[in-house]
C-alpha positions as CSV (number, residue, x, y, z in Angstrom):
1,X,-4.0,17.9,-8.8
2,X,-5.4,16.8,-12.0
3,X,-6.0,12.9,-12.9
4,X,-4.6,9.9,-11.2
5,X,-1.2,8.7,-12.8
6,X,-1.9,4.9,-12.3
7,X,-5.1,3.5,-11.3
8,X,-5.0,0.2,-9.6
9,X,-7.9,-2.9,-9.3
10,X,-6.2,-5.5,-7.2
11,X,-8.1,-8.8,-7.2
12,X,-8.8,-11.0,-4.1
13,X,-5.2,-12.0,-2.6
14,X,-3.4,-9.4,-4.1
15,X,-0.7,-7.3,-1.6
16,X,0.0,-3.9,-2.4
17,X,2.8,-1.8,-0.8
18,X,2.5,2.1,-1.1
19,X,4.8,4.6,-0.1
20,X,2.1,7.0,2.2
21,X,4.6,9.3,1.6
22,X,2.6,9.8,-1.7
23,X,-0.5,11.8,-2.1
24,X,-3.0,8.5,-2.9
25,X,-6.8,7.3,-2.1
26,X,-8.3,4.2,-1.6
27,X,-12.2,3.9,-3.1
28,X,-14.7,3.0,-0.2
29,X,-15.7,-1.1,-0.6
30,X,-19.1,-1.1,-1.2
31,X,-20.4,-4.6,-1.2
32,X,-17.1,-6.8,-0.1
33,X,-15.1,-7.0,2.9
34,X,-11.9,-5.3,2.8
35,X,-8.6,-6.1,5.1
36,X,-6.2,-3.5,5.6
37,X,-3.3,-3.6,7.7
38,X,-0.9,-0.6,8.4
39,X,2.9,-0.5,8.4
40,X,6.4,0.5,8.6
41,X,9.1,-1.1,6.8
42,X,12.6,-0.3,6.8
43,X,15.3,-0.7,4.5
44,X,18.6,0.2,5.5
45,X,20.5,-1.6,2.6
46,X,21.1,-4.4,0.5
47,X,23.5,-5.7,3.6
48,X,21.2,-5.5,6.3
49,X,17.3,-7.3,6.4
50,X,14.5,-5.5,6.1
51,X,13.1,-4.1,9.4
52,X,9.3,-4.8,10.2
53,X,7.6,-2.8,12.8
54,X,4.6,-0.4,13.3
């Protein structure tokens, strides 16, 4: 697969939205807590609001 093309190190408070679509990985947390929360979001265009559900 080779190397990663971006390598993110999101500090405390940060939100990150992924497309799991995309091959990706997510390093274990070794000594601090970590929250995740899983998701769906829609987008069906720029005249309708985003849809929220999982």
């Amino acid at each position: 697969m080779g190397p990663p093309k971006a390598v993110i190190k999101p500090a405390p408070g940060d939100l990150l939205l992924l497309n799991p679509r995309q091959i990706h990985a997510v390093r274990p947390s070794s000594d601090e807590p970590r929250i995740t929360l899983g998701h769906f979001i829609g987008y069906h265009g720029t005249d309708r609001p985003l849809t929220l559900w999982s």
